[in-house]
Steps between C-alpha positions, in 0.01 A plus 500: 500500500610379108140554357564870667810550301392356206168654486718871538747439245278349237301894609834650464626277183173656306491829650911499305332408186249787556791739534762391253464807271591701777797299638638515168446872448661568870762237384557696172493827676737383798767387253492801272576743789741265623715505153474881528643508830754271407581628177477878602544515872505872520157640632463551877882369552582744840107379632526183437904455634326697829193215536779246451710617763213599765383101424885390602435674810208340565640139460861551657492325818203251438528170550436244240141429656406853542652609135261186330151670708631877394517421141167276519297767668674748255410313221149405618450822549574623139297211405198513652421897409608430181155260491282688712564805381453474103112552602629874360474366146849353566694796511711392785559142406633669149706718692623255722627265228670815265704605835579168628599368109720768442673469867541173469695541153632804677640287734644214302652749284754648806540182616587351184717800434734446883509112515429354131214337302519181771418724773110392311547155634429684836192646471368215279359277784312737691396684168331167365255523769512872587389628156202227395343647887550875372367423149182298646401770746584770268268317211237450775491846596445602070212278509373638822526835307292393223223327708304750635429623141299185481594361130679251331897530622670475205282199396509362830219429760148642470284756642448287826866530589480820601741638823328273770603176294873604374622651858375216674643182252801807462557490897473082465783514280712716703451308778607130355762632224604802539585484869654197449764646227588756714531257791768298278644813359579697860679187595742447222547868484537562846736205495688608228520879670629352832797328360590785307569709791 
């Protein structure tokens, strides 16, 4: 049972290295839409206030158990298509990380705005497991785009790591890391959400 978990992460440790250029760029990409949210917080406000309040419906009522699986599945849900399907030359992963980024700062921004800066301090431990799951799957999903072309990814791989080889070591690694975030993640945030209300 070790040499199985070794053997995967060493796969999924290299298959990282493979895809660091695109980590960084949905890294770079997640944070700049998130300072725009934050900083101007006026697109989409009456849309976004509706989502919000249509998700507090959703939750009110749920047990601490129950809220932890509904934000899991929620955010393994997001997750996973966010992977699978950049095979569109990863328009939806890009998409995915401009709406979430700017929500997000969105987000912080009101929250900031009702119950001061330390109200942070509360989305922090979720958030430092939360976000590396959405950045992986949304980086996997850019160099899921790019694979079918069958060239060099930025630099990266070669012409026999075509779709076959980057969905399959791309599912490995959502299986033993990104999973596992969001495992960690739904608990402390639906935690955190139960004693809150």
């Amino acid at each position: 049972m070790k040499d199985f978990f070794v053997n995967n992460y060493n796969k999924c440790w290299k298959f990282a290295i493979e895809c660091r250029w695109f980590f960084v760029f949905a890294f770079g990409l997640f944070a700049l839409m998130f300072l725009i949210g934050f900083a101007f917080p006026v697109f989409f406000r009456a849309e976004i206030f509706e989502m919000i309040e249509k998700l507090i419906l959703e939750i009110e009522g749920l047990g601490t158990i129950e809220l932890i699986g509904f934000i899991f599945l929620n955010n393994l849900t997001a997750s996973f298509m966010a992977f699978v399907l950049g095979i569109g030359l990863g328009v939806l992963p890009m998409i995915t990380c401009v709406i979430n980024g700017y929500l997000l700062g969105f987000v912080a921004r009101e929250a900031v705005t009702v119950d001061g800066i330390f109200v942070m301090w509360r989305i922090f431990p979720h958030g430092v497991f939360e976000l590396p799951a959405i950045i992986f799957s949304i980086g996997m999903g850019l160099r899921l785009g790019t694979s079918w072309l069958g060239v060099r990814s930025w630099g990266l791989g070669d012409k026999n790591k075509g779709m076959g080889y980057v969905f399959r070591e791309g599912l490995r690694f959502f299986v033993f890391v990104v999973v596992p975030l969001l495992v960690v993640a739904g608990i402390i945030e639906g935690v955190l959400i139960g004693f809150s209300f």
